[in-house]
Backbone bond lengths (Angstrom), bond angles and torsions (degrees), N, CA, C in turn:
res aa  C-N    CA-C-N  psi(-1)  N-CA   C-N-CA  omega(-1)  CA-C   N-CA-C  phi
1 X - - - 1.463 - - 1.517 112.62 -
2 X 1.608 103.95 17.77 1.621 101.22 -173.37 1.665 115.05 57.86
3 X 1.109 101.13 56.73 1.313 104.30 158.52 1.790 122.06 -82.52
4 X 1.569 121.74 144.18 1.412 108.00 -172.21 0.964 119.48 -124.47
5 X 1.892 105.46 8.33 2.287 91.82 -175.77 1.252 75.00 -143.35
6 X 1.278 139.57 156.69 1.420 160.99 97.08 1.531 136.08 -53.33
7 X 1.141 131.79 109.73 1.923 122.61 -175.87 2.060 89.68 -101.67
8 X 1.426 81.87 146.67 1.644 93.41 175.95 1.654 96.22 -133.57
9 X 1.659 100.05 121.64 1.215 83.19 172.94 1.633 110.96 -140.98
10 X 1.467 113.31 146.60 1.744 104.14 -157.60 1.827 111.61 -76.93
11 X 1.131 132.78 108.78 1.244 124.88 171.17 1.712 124.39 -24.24
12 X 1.301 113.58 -71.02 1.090 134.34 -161.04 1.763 124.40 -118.35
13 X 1.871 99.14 16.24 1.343 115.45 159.93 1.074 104.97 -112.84
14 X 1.675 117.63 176.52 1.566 123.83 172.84 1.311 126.18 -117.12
15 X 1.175 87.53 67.90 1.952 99.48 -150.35 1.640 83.51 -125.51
16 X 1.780 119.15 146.39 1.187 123.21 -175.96 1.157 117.88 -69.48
17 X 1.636 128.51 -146.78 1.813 111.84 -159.43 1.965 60.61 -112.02
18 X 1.466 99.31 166.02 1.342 125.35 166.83 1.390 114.18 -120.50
19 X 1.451 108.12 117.93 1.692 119.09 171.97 1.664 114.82 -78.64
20 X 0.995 87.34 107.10 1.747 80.55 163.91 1.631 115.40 -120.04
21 X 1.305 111.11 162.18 1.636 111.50 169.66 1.832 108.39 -125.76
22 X 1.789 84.59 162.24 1.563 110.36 -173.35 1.838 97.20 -85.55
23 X 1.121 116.34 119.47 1.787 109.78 152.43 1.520 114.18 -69.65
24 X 1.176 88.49 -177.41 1.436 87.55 -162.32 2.157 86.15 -96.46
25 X 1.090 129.54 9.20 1.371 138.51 178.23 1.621 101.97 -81.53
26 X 1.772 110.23 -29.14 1.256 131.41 -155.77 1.687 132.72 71.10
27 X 1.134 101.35 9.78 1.808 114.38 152.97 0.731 149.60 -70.94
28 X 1.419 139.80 104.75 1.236 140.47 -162.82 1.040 118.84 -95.00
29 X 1.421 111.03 128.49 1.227 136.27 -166.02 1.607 115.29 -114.83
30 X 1.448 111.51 88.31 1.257 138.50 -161.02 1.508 102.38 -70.03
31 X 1.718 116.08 127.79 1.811 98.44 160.56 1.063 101.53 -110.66
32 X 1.617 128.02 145.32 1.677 110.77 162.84 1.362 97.69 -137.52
33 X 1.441 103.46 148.68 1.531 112.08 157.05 1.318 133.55 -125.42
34 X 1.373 105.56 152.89 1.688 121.14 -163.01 1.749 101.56 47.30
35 X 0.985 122.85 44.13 1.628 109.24 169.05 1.969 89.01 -151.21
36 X 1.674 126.44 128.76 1.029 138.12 171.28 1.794 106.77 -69.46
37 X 0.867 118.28 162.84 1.398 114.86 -173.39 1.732 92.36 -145.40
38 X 0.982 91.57 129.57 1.564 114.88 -175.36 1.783 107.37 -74.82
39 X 1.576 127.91 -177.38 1.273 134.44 167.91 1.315 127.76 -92.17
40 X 1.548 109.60 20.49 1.122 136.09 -175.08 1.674 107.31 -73.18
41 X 1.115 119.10 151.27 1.638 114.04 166.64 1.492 112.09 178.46
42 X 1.871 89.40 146.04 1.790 93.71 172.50 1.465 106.80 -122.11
43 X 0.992 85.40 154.88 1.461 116.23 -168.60 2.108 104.92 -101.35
44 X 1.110 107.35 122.94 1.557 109.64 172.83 1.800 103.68 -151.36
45 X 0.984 94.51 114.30 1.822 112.98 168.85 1.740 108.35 56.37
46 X 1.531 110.75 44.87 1.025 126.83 178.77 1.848 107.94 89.48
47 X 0.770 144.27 -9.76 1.375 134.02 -155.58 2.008 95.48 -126.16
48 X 1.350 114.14 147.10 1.341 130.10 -160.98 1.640 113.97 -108.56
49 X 1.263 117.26 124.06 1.285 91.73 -154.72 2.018 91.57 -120.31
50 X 1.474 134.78 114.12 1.467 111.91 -179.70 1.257 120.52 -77.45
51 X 1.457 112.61 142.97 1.603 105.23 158.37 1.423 140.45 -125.09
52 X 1.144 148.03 -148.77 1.501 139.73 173.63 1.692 92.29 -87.39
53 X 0.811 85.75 146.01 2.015 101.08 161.67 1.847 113.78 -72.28
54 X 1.749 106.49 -33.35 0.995 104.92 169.09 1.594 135.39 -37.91
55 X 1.622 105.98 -61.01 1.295 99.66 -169.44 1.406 101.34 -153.96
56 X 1.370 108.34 -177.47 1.597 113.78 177.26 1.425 130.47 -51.35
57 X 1.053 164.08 -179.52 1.745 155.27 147.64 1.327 104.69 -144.77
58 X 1.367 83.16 146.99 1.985 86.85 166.91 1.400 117.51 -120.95
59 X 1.079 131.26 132.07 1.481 147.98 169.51 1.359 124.40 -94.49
60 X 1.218 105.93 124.36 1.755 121.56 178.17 1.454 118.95 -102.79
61 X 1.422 129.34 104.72 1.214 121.23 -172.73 1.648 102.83 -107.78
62 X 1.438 111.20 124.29 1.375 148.27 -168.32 1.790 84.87 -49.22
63 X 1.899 110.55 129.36 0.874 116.60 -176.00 1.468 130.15 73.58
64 X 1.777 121.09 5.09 1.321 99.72 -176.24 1.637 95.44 -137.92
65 X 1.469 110.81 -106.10 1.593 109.81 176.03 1.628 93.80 -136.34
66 X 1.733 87.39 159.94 1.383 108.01 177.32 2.112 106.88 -73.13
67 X 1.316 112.92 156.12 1.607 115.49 -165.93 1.444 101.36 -154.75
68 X 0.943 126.13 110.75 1.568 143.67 166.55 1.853 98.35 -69.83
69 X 1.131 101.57 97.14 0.875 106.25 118.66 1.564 163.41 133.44
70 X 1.946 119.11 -135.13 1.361 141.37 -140.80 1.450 98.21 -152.95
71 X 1.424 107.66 -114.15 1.878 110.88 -138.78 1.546 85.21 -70.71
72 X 1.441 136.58 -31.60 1.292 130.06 177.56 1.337 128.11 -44.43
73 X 1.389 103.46 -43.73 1.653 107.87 169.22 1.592 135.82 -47.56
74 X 1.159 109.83 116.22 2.252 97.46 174.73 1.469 98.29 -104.90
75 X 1.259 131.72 108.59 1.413 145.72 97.21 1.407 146.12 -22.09
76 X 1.269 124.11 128.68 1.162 126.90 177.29 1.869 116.41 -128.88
77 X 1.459 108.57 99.45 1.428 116.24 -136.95 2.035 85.49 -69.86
78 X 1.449 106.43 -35.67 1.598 87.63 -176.49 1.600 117.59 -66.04
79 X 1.510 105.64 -19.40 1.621 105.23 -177.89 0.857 126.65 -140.32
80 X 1.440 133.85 87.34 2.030 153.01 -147.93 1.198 90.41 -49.65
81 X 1.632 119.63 -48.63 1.370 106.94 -135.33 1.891 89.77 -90.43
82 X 1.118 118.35 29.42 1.457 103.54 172.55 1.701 97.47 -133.85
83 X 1.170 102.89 39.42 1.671 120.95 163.36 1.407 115.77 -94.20
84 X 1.141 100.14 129.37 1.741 109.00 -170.83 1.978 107.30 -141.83
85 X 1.211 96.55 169.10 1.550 118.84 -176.86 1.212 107.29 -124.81
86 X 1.475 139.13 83.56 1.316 122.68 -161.42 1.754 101.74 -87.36
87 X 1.639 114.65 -15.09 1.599 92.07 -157.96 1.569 84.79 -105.31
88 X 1.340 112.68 -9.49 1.793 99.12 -177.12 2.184 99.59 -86.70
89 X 1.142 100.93 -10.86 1.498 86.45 -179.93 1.824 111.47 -107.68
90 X 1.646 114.53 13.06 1.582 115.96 164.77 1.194 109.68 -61.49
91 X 1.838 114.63 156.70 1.006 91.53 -179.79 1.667 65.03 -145.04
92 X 1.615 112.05 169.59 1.445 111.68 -168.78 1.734 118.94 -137.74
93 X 0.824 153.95 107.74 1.523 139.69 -116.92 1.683 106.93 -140.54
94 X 1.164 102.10 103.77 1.432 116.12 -171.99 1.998 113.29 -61.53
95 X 1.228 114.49 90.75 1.091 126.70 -165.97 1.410 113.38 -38.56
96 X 1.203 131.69 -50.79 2.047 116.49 -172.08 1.466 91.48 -49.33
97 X 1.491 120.69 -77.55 1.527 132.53 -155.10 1.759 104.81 -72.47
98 X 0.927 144.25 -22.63 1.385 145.77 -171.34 1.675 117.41 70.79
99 X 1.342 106.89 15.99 1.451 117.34 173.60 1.563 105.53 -62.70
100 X 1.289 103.72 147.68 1.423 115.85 159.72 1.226 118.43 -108.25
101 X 0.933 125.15 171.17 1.705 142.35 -154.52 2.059 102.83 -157.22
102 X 1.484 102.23 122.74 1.346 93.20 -174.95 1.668 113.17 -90.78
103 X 1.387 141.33 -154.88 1.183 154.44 -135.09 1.879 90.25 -112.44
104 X 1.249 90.63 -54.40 1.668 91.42 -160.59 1.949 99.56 -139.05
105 X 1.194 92.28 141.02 1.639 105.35 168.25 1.254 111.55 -158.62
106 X 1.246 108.06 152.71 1.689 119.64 -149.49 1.164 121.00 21.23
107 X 1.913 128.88 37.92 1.192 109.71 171.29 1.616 100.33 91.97
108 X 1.194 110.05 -2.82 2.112 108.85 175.02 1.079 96.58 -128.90
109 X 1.772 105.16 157.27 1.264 127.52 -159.18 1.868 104.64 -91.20
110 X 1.233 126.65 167.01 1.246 125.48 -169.82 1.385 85.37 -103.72
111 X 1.809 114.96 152.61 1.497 118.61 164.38 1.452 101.09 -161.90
112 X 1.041 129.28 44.54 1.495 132.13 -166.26 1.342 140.67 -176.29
113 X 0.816 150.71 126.24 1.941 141.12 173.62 1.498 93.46 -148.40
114 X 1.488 107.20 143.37 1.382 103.68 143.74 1.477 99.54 -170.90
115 X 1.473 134.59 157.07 0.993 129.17 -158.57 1.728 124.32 -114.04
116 X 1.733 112.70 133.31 1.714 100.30 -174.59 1.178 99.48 -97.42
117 X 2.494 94.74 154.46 1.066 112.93 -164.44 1.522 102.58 -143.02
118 X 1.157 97.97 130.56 1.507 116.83 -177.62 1.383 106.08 -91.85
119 X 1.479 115.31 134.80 1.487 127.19 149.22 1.504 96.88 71.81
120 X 1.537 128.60 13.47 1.892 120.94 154.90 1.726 79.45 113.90
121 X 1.393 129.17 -71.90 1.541 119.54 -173.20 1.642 120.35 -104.64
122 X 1.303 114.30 0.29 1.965 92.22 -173.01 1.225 95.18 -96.47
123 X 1.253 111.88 130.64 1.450 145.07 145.05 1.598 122.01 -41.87
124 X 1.248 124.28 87.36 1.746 105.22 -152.58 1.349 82.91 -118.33
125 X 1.475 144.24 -37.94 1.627 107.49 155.68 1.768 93.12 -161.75
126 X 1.275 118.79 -136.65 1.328 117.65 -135.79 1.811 95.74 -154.28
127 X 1.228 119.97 108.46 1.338 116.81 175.36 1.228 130.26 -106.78
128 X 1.583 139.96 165.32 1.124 129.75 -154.05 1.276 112.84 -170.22
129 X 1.317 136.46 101.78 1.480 133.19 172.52 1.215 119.44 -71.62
130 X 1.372 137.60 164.13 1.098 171.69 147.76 1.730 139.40 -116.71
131 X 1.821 99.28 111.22 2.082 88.03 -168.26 1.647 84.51 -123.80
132 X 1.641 78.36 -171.76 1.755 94.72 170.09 1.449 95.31 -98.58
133 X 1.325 132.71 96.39 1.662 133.83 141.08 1.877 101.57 -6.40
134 X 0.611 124.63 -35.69 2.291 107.00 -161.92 1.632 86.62 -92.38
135 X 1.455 121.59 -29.18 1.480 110.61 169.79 1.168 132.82 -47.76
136 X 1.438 98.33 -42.09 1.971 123.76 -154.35 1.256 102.61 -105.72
137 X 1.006 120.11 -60.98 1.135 133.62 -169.50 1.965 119.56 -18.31
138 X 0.893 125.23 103.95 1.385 133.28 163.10 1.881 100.34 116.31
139 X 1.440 118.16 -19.37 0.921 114.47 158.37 1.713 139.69 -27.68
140 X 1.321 103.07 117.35 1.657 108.13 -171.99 1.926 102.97 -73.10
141 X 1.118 113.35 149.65 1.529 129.48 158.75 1.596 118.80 3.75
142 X 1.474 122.44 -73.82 1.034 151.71 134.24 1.746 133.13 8.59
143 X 1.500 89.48 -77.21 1.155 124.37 -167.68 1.789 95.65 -79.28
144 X 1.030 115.04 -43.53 1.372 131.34 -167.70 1.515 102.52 -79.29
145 X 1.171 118.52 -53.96 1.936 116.15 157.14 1.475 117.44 -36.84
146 X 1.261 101.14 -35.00 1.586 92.05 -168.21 2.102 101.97 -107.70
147 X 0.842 104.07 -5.99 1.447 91.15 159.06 1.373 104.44 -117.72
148 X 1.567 129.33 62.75 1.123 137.04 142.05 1.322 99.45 -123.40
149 X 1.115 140.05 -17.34 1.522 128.46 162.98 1.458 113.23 -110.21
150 X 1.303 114.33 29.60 1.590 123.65 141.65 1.285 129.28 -96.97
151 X 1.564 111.63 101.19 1.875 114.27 -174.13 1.081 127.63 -53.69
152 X 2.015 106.68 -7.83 1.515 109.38 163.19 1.259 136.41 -67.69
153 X 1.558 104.68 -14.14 1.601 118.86 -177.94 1.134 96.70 -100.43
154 X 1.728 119.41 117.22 1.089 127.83 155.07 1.753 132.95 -24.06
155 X 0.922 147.77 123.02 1.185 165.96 144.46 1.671 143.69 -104.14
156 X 0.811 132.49 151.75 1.565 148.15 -169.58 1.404 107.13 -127.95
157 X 1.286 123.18 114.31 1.593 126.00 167.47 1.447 113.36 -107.51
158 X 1.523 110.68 102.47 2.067 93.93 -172.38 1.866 84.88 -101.10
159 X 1.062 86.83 146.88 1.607 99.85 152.12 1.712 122.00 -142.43
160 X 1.288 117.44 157.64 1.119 107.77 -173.34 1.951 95.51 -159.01
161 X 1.330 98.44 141.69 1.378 107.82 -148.91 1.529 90.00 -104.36
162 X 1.771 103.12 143.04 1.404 124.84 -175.33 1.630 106.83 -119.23
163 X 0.876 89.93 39.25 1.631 113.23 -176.45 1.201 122.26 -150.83
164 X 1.347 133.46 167.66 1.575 123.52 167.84 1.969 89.48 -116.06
165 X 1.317 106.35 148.46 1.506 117.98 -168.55 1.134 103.22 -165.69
166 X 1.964 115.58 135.07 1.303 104.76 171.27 1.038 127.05 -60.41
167 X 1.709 136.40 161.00 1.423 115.93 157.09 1.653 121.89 -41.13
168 X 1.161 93.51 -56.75 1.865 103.81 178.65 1.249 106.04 -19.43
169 X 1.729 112.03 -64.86 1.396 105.84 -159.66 1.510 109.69 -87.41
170 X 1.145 129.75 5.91 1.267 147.33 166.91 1.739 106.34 -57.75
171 X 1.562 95.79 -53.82 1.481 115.42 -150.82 1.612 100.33 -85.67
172 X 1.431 112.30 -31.74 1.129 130.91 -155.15 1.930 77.37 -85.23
173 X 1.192 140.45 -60.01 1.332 122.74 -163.88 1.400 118.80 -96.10
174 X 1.335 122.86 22.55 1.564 121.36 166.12 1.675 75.82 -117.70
175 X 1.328 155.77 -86.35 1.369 106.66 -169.51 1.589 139.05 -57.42
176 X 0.987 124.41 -4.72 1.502 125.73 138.92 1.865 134.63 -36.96
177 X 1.363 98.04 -72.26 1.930 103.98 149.00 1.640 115.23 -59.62
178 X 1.474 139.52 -6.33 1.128 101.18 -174.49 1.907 103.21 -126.62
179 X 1.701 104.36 -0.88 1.588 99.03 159.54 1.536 124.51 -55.32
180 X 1.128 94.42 -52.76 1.804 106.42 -179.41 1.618 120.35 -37.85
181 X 1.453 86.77 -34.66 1.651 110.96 -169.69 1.591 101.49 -97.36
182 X 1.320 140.91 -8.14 1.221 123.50 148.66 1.211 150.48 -111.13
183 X 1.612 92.21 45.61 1.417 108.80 175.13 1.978 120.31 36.24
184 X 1.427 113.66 40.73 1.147 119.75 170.70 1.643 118.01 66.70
185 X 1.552 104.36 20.63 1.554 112.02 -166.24 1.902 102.19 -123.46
186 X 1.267 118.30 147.34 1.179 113.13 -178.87 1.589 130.64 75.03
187 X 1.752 107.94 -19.62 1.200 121.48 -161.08 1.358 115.86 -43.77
188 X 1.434 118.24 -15.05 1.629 132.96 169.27 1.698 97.90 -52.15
189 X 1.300 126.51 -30.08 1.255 100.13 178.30 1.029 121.88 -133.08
190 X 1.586 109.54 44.56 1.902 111.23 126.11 1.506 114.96 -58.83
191 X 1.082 117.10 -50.12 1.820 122.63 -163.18 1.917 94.77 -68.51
192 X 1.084 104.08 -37.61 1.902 96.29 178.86 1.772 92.22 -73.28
193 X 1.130 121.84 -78.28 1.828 100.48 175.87 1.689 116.78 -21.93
194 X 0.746 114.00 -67.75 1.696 110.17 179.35 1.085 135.49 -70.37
195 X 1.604 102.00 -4.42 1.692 111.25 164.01 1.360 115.48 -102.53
196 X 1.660 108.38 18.26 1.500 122.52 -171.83 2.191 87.97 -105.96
197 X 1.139 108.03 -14.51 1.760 88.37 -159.98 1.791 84.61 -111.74
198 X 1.349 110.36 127.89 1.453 115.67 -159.37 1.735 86.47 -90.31
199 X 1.320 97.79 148.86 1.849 102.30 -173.05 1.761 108.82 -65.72
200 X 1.252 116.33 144.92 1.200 133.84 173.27 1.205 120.39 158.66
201 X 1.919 128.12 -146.46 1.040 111.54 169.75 1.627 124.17 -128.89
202 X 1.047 127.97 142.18 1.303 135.65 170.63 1.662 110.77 -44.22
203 X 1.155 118.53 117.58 1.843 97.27 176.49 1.911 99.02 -132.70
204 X 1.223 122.77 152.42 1.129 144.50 -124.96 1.855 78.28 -90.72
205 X 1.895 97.32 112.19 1.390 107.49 -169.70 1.283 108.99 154.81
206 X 1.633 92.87 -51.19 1.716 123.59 -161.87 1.867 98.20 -12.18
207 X 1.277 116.50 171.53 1.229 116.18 155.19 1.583 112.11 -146.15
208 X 1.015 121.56 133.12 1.712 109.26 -175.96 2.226 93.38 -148.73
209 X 1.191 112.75 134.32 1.181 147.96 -127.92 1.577 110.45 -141.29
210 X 1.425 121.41 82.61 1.427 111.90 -164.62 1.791 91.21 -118.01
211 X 1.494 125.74 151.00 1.134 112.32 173.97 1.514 106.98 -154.51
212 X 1.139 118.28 145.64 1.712 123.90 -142.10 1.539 95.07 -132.35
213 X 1.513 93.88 117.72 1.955 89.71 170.59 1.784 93.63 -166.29
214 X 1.402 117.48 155.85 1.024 135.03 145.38 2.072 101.71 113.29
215 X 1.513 110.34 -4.49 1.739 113.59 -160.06 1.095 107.72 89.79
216 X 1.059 133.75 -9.78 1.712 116.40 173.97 1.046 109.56 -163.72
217 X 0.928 146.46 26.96 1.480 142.49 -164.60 1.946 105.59 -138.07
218 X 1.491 113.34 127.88 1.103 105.11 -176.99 1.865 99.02 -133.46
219 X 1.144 125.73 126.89 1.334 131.59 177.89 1.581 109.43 -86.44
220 X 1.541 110.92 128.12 1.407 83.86 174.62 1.603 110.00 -148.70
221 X 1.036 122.89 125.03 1.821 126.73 -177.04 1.667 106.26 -84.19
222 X 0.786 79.69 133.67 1.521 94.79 166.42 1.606 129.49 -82.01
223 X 1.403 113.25 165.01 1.762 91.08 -179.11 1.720 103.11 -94.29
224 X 1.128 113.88 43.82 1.559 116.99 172.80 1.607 92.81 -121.03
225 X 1.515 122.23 -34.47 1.120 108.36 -164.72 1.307 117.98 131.80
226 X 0.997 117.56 -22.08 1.903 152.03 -140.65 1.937 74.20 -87.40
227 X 1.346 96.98 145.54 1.792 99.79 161.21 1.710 95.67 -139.20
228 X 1.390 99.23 147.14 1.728 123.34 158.55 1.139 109.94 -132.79
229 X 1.515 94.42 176.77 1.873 107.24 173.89 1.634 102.93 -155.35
230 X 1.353 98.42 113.33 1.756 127.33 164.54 1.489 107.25 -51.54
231 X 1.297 154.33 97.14 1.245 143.32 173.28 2.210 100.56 -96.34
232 X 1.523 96.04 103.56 1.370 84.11 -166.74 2.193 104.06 -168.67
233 X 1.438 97.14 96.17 2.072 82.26 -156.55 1.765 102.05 -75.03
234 X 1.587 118.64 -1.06 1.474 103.65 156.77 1.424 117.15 -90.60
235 X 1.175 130.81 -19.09 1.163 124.88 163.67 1.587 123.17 -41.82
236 X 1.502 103.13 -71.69 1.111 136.00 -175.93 1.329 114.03 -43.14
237 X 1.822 106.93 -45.83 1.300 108.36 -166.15 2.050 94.51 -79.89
238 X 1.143 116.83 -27.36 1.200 104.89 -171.03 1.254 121.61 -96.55
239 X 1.648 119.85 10.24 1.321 129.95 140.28 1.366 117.04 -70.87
240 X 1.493 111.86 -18.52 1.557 94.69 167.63 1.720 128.41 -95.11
241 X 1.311 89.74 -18.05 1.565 96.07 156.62 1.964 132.49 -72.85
242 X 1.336 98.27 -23.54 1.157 107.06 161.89 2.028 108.21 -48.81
243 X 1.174 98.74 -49.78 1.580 112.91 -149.01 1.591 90.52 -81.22
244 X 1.232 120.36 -58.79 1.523 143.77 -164.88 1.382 120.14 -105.69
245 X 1.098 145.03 -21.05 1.411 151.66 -163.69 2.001 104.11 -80.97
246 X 1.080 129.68 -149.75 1.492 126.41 -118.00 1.613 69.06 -112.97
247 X 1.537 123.36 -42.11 1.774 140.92 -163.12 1.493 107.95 -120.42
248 X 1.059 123.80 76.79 1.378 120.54 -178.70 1.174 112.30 -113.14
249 X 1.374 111.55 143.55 1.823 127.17 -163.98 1.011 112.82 -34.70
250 X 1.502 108.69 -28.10 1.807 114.40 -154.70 1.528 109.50 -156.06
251 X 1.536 121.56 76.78 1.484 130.88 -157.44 1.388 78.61 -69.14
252 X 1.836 148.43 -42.04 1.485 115.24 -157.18 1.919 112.40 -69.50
253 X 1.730 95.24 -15.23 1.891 94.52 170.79 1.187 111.05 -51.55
254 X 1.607 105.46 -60.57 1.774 111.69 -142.07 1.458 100.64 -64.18
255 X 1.671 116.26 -43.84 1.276 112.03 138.19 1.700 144.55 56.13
256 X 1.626 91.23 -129.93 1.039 136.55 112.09 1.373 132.47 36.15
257 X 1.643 90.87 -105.55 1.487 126.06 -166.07 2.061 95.80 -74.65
258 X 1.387 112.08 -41.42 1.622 120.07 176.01 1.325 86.47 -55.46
259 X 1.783 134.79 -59.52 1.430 111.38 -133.99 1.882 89.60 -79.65
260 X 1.224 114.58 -41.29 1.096 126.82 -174.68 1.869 115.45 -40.73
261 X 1.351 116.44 -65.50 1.460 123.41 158.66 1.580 126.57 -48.36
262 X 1.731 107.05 -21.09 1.467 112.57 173.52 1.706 110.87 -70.81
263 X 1.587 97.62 -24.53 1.683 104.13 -163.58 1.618 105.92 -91.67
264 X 1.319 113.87 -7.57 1.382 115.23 -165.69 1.643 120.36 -45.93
């Protein structure tokens, strides 16, 4: 996807972060100092990345999601080139719309798709959660409902539109679902949400990227690219009820995302 910077950085040495860059050949051309670098290597979306033999690393490639990693990796130390990433290169494809959904974004795990529908048949785009697995994990039914509408548990909301739609009316119906839901408090930041999505139009691709962690804090990209942050724990919490709560936009997500966290 033309990616152009890579950071390598060693977990469990004390060695600084290492910059490397992508050519446009797609080779990476590693610098390191005071640390030997072994014949070790991973491989992600064509490009090779070396590391210490010592220990795990994590790599951030400019524009996508953060990826640990370690024990995930299969290697084959006599032959690089049969080094692979199998869970950072899944990709998972929300059946009505045929969207895919990748492995990892912002650093959270995928467990979900399901798609919203206007008026009994339009397809207006394609949703998709993202948690931390060591959070959830073993969680019963229940338990798992209710820390999806807790803004303390980290989350990832991707959506990506199977439609072309203005922003307006984009903007105009996620603050629509989320007045109701804030009990007349905070309402100052619907108008900061909607002064976050720059006017134009949504066209069938779009990607827009909301991600919820800490009680109040909501990160959110735009499908231009544009990033803000909502600091607000009724907001927050009633963007997650939008998604997850009793009426949610898109019952085949919430879904989903339960059966998905049951399987972890």
């Amino acid at each position: 996807r033309g990616y152009t910077s890579v950071a390598l950085y060693k977990t469990n040495m004390n060695s600084a972060v290492q910059k490397c860059s992508l050519s446009a050949t797609r080779r990476l051309l590693l610098s390191k100092a005071n640390t030997k670098v072994t014949q070790h290597r991973l491989f992600y979306r064509g490009a090779s990345v070396g590391f210490d033999k010592m220990g795990g690393a994590t790599i951030i490639l400019c524009g996508a999601s953060v990826a640990t990693l370690c024990a995930g990796w299969a290697y084959n130390e006599g032959d690089p080139a049969k080094c692979e990433a199998p869970a950072l290169s899944r990709l998972s494809k929300e059946p009505k719309t045929g969207i895919t959904f990748p492995f990892l974004v912002d650093g959270l795990t995928f467990v979900g798709a399901g798609v919203r529908v206007k008026y009994g048949f339009v397809k207006v785009y394609a949703v998709g959660t993202y948690v931390d697995p060591v959070l959830l994990k073993g969680m019963g039914p229940a338990d798992v409902e209710k820390a999806l509408l807790e803004p303390g548990v980290s989350k990832t909301i991707r959506i990506v539109m199977n439609r072309g739609l203005s922003v307006e009316k984009y903007s105009a119906a996620i603050v629509e679902a989320l007045k109701p839901r804030m009990n007349g408090q905070d309402l100052e930041k619907l108008e900061e949400f909607k002064a976050m999505n720059p006017p134009g139009d949504l066209i069938e691709g779009s990607e827009l990227i909301m991600t919820i962690r800490g009680g109040d804090v909501m990160m959110y990209r735009t499908a231009a690219g544009m990033l803000g942050i909502i600091r607000s724990e009724i907001f927050c919490r009633a963007m997650c009820d939008v998604f997850y709560g009793s009426d949610p936009v898109s019952p085949p997500h919430k879904m989903e995302v339960i059966k998905g966290i049951a399987a972890l």
